[in-house]
C-alpha positions as CSV (number, residue, x, y, z in Angstrom):
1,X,28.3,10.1,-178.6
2,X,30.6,6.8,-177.9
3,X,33.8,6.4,-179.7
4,X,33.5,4.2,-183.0
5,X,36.0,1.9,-184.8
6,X,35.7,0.5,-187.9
7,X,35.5,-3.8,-187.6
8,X,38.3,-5.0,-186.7
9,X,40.4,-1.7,-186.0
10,X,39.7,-0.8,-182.8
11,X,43.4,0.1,-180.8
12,X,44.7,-2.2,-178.4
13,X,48.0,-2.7,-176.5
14,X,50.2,-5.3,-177.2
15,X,53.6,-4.5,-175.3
16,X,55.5,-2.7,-173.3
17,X,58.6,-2.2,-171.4
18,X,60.9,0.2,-169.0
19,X,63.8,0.8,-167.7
20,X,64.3,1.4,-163.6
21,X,63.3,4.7,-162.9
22,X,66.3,6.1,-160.7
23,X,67.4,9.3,-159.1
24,X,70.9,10.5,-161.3
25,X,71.4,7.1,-163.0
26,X,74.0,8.1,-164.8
27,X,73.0,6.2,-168.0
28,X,72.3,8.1,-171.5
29,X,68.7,8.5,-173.1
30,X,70.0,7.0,-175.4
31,X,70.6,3.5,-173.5
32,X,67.6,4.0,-171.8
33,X,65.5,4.6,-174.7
34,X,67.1,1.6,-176.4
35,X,66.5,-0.8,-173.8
36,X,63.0,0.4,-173.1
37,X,61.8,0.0,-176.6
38,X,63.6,-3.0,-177.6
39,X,61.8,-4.9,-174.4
40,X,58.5,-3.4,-175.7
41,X,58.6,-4.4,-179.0
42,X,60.1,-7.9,-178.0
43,X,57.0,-8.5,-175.5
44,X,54.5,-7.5,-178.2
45,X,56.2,-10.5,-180.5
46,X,57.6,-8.2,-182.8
47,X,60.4,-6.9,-184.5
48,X,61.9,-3.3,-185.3
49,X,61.0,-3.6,-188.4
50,X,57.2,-3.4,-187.6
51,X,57.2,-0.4,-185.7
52,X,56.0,1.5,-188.4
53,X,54.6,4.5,-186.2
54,X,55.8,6.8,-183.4
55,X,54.3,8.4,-180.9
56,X,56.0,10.9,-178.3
57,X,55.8,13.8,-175.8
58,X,59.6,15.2,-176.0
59,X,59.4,18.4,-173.7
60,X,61.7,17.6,-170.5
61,X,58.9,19.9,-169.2
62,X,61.2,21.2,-165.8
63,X,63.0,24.5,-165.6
64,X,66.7,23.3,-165.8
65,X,66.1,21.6,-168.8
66,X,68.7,22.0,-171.5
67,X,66.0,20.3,-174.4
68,X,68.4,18.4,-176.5
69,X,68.0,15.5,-178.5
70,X,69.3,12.4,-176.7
71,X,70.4,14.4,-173.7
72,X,67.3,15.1,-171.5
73,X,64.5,15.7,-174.7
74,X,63.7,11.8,-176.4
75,X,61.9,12.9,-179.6
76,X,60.9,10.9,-182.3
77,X,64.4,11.6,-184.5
78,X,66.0,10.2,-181.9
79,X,64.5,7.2,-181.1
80,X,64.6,6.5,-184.8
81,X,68.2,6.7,-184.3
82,X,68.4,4.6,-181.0
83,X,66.7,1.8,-182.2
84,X,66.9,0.0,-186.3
85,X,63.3,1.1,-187.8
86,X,62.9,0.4,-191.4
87,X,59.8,2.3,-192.6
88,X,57.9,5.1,-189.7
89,X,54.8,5.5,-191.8
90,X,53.8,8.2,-189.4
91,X,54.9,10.0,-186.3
92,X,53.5,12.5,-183.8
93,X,55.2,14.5,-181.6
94,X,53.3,16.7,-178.3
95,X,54.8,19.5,-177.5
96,X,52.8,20.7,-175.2
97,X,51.2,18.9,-172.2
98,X,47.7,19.4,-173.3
99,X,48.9,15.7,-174.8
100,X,50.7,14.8,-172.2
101,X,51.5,11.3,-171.7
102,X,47.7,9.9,-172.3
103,X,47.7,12.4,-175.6
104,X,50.7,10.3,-177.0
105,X,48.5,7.1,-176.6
106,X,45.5,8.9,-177.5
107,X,47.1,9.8,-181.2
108,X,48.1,7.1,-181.8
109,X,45.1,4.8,-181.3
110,X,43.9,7.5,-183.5
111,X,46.5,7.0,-186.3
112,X,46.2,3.5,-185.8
113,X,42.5,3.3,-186.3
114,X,42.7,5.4,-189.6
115,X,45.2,2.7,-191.4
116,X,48.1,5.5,-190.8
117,X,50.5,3.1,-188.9
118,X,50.0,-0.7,-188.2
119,X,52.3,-0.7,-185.3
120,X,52.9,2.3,-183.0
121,X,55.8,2.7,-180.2
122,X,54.7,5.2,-177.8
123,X,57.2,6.3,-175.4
124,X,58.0,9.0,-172.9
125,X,61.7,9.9,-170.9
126,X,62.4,11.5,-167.4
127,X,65.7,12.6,-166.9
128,X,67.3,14.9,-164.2
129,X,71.0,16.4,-164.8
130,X,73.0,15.9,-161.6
131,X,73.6,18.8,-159.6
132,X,70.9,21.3,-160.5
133,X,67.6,22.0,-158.6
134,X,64.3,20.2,-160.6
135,X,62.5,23.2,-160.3
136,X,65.4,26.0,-159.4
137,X,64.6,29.2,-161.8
138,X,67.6,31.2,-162.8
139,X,65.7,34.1,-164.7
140,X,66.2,37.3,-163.8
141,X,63.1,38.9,-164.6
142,X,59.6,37.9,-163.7
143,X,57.6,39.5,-166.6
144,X,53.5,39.8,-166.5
145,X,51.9,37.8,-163.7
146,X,55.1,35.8,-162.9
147,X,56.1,39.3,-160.8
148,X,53.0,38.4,-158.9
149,X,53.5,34.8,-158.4
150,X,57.3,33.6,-158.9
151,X,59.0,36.2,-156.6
152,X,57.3,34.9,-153.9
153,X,57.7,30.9,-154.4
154,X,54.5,30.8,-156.2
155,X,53.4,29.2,-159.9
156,X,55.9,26.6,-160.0
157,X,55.4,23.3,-159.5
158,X,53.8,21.9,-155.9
159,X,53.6,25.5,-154.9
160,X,50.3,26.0,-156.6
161,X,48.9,22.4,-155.4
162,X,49.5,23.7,-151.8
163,X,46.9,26.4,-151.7
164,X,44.7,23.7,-153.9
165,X,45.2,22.2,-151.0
166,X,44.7,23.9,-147.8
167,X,41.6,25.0,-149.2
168,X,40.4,21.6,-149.6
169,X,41.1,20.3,-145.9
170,X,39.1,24.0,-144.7
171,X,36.3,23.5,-147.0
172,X,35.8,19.8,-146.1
173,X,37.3,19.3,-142.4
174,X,40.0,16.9,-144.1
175,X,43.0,16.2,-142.0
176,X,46.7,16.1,-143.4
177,X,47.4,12.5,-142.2
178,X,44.2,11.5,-143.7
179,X,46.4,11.6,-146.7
180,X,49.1,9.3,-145.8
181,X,46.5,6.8,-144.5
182,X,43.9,7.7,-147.6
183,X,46.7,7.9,-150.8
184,X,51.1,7.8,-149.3
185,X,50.4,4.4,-148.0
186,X,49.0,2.9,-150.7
187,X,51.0,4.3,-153.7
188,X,54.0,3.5,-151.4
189,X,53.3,-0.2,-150.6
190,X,52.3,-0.6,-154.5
191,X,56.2,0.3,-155.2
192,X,57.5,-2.1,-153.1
193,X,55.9,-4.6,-155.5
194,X,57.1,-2.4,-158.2
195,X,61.0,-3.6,-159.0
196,X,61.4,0.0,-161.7
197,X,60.1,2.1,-158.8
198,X,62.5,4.2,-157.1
199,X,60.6,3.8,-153.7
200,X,60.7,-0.1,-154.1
201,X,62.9,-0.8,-151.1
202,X,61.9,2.3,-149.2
203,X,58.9,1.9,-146.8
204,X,57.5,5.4,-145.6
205,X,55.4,5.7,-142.3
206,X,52.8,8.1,-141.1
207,X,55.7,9.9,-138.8
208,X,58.1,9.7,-141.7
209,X,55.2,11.8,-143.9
210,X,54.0,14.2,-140.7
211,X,57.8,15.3,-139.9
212,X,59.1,15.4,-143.1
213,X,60.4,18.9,-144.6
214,X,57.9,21.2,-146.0
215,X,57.8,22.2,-149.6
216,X,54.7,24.5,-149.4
217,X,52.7,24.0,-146.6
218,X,50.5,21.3,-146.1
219,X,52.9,19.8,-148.9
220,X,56.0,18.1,-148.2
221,X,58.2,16.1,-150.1
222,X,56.7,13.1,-149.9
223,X,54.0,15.1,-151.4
224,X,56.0,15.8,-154.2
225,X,56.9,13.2,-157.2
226,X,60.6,12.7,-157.2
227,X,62.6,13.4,-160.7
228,X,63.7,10.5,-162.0
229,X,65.8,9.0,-165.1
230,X,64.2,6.4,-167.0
231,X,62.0,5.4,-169.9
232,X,58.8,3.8,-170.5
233,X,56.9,2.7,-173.8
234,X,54.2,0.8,-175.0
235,X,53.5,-0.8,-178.3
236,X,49.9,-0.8,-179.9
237,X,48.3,-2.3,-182.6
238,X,44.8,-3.0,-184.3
239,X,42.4,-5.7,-183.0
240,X,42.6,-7.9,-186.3
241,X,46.5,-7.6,-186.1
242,X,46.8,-8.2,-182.5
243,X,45.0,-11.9,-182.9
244,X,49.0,-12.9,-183.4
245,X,50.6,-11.1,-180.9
246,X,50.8,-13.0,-177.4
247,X,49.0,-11.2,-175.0
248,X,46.8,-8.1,-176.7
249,X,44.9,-6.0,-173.7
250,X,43.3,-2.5,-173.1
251,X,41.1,-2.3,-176.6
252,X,39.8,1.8,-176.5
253,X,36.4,2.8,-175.8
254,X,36.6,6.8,-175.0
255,X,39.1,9.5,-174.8
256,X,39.1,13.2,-173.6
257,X,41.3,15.9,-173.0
258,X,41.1,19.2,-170.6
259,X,40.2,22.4,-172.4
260,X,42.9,25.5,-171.1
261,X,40.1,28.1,-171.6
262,X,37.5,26.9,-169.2
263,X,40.0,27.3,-166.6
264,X,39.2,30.5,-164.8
265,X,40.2,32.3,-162.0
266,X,43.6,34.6,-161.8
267,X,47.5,33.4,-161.4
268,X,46.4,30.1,-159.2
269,X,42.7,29.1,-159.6
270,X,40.2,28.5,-156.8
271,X,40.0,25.0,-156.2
272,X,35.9,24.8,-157.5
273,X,37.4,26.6,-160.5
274,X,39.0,22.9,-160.8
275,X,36.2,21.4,-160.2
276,X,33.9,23.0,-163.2
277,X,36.7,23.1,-165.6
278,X,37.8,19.1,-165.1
279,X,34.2,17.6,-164.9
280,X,34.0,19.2,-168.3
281,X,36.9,15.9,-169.4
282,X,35.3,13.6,-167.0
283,X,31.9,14.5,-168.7
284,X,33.5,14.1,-171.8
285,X,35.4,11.3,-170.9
286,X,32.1,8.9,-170.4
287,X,30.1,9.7,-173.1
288,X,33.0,9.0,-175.8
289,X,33.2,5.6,-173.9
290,X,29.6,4.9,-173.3
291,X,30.2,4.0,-169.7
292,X,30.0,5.0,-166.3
293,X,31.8,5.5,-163.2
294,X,30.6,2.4,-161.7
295,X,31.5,0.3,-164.4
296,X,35.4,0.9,-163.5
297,X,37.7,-1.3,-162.3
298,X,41.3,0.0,-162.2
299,X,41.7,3.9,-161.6
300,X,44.8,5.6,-162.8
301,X,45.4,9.0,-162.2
302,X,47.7,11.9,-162.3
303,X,49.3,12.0,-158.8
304,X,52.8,14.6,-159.8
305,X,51.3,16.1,-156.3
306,X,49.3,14.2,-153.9
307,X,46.0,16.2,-153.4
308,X,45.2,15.8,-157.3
309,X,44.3,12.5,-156.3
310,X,41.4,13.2,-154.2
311,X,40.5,16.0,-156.6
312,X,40.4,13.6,-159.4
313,X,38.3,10.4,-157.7
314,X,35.7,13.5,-156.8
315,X,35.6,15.0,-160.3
316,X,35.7,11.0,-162.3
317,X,32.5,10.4,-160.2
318,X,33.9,7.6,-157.8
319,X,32.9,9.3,-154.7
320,X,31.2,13.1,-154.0
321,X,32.8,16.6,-154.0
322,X,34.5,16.7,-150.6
323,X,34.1,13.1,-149.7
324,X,37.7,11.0,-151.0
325,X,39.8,12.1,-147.7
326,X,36.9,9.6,-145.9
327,X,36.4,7.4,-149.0
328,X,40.1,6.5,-149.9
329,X,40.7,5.3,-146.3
330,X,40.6,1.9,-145.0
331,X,42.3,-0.1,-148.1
332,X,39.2,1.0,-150.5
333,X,42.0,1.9,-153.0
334,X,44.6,-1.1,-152.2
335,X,45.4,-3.7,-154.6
336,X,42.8,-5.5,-152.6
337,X,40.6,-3.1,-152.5
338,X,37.2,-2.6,-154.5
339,X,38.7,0.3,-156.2
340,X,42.4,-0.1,-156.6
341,X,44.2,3.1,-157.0
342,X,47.8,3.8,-159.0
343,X,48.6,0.4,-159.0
344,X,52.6,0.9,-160.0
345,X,52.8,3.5,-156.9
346,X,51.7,6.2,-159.4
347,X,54.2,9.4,-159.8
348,X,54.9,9.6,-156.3
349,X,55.9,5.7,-156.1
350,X,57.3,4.9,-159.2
351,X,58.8,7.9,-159.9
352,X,58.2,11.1,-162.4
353,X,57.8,10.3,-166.0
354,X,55.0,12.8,-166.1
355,X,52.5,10.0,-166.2
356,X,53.8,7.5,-168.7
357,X,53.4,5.7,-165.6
358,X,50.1,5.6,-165.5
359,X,50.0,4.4,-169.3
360,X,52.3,1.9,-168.7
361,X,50.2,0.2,-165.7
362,X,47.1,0.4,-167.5
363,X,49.0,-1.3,-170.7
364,X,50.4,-4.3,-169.0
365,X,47.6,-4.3,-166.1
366,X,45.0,-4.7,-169.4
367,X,47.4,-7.5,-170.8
368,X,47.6,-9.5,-167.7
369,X,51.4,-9.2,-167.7
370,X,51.9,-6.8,-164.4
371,X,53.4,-9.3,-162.2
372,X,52.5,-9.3,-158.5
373,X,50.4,-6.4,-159.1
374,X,48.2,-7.6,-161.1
375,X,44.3,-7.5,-160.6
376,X,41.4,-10.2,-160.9
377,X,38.4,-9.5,-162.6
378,X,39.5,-6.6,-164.6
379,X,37.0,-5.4,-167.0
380,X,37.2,-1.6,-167.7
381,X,39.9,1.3,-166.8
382,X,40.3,4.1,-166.9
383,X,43.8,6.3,-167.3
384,X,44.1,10.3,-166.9
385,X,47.5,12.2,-167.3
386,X,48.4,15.8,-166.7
387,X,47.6,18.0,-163.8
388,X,44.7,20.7,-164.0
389,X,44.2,22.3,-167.3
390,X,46.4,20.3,-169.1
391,X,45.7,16.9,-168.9
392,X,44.3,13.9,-171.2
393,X,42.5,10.8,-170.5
394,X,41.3,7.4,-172.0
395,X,39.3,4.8,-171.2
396,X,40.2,1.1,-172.3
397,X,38.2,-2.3,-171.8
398,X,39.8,-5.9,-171.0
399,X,37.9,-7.3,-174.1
């Protein structure tokens, strides 16, 4: 059944802004939370004061995390203390990635269209402490499946994506440079047009991604989203309220999230495991919206690791199971293109802010405000965040 909004109170976007997403910045989470928000709420034509709603996923979510306030954790008591809000009305917090960054937007529209806020700031941080490994693992103990999975490499982070992986360029005669031409490429020249991406300035080539060091083989770094610090947010609002706000975008027409349970198969699932589980969402996904794949425009979706794009476009219906290493080649995901792709340079352009990129892109993509980047005749898009099992999406339209 498709999503309904009382008249007048369907969700929109209104602002947003970010910080450069950089590798060890050396700035607090507290500047970069202040400056992020500030610059949101200033391009929605508002003040502090109207932020009267919060909406955030905390969790540092990487092993060397520390998860404090204001150090590498931005939670909603401290961005009430970074910037001067007067009344929060209401405030959500994910903890878990279920959420993720798409659940953040997701709740609020949610609180928004039930009269709970009138303004929401939604907002998500990446920070990496100098010095330590992203994903190093200092336990001494691998309880349970981990002693079946972590003591040999397994179960954290890319290492899992890799066998997602090989299987799919066995199963479907894909080659590995199929996906610099058919995802690198593009999500790498979109950063250059980019100015917080921490690829802008950075151009990489198909030798640069065919020599480059292995993380898990077929993966290799480039593969891999890169840690960054920085902070992104958006500001949303109602329709009637956005009429005075200069540039309201991205009204909500469906929303889904993944479902842990239907997610079978051992330690690291078979890649149609994937499949079954995630077309569950995308089924989801298109009924809440009432629309269809071919009525998208602008595709956003997770890319922490490279392969999850091909597995996504397969499972959201834009081209068959086993088809995207041949469909995604030849620009038909460019800016240009007829299906443009992680227009920001996704994760692995932009940089890892465990998909508040992709919010981000569709916000100011939906609001006509994304610069160079931004598309003609943009009607419908949709926005997943969160790799398998955990993810959330939403659809939004132009008008």
């Amino acid at each position: 059944m498709p999503l309904t909004w009382s008249k007048g109170k369907r969700p929109v976007f209104v602002g947003a802004g970010q910080t450069l997403n950089r590798r060890y910045s050396g700035r607090s989470v507290a500047s970069l939370a202040n400056e992020a928000a500030l610059m949101a709420i200033a391009d929605a034509g508002l003040k502090p004061k109207d932020i009267d709603g919060l909406s955030s996923w905390p969790n540092p979510a990487h092993q060397v995390a520390r998860n404090v306030a204001g150090y590498d954790r931005l939670d909603v008591r401290a961005m009430m203390d970074f910037i001067p809000l007067e009344n929060v009305r209401w405030y959500n917090q994910n903890e878990i990635p279920p959420a993720g960054s798409a659940g953040m937007v997701i709740s609020a529209a949610l609180a928004l269209g039930t009269g709970a806020c009138n303004y929401a700031l939604v907002f998500r941080c990446g920070h990496h402490p100098p010095g330590l490994r992203y994903q190093g693992i200092s336990a001494r103990q691998a309880p349970g499946n981990a002693g079946f999975a972590l003591t040999y490499g397994h179960g954290v982070g890319g290492a899992g994506q890799a066998h997602h992986f090989q299987r799919y360029l066995d199963k479907f005669g894909a080659k590995r440079e199929e996906m610099y031409t058919g995802y690198i490429q593009s999500a790498n020249h979109n950063a250059q047009l980019n100015d917080s991406a921490v690829w802008k300035g950075r151009t990489i080539t198909l030798d640069d991604y065919m020599n480059a060091r292995l993380i898990a083989y077929p993966m290799s770094v480039f593969d891999n989203d890169m840690p960054v610090d920085g902070v992104k947010c958006v500001v949303m609002t109602t329709e009637d309220r956005a009429k005075g706000t200069p540039h309201p975008g991205g009204y909500f027409a469906g929303m889904a999230m993944n479902q842990w349970q239907l997610l079978k198969g051992g330690i690291i699932q078979p890649l149609e495991a994937i499949y079954e589980a995630e077309a569950v969402m995308a089924k989801n996904l298109y009924e809440s919206g009432g629309l269809h794949p071919e009525d998208v425009d602008l595709i956003h979706v997770y890319d922490g690791f490279s392969p999850m794009v091909w597995n996504h476009l397969e499972i959201f219906g834009f081209c068959k199971i086993g088809e995207a290493h041949e469909w995604t080649q030849g620009g038909t995901i460019a800016l240009n293109g007829p299906h443009p792709v992680n227009t920001s340079g996704g994760n692995l352009g932009d940089g890892r802010v465990h998909g508040m990129t992709h919010v981000y892109e569709t916000a100011v993509q939906m609001m006509g405000t994304a610069g160079p980047r931004q598309l003609k005749n943009l009607h419908v898009a949709i926005c997943e965040t969160g790799p398998f099992g955990n993810g959330s999406s939403f659809l939004c339209t132009k008008d």
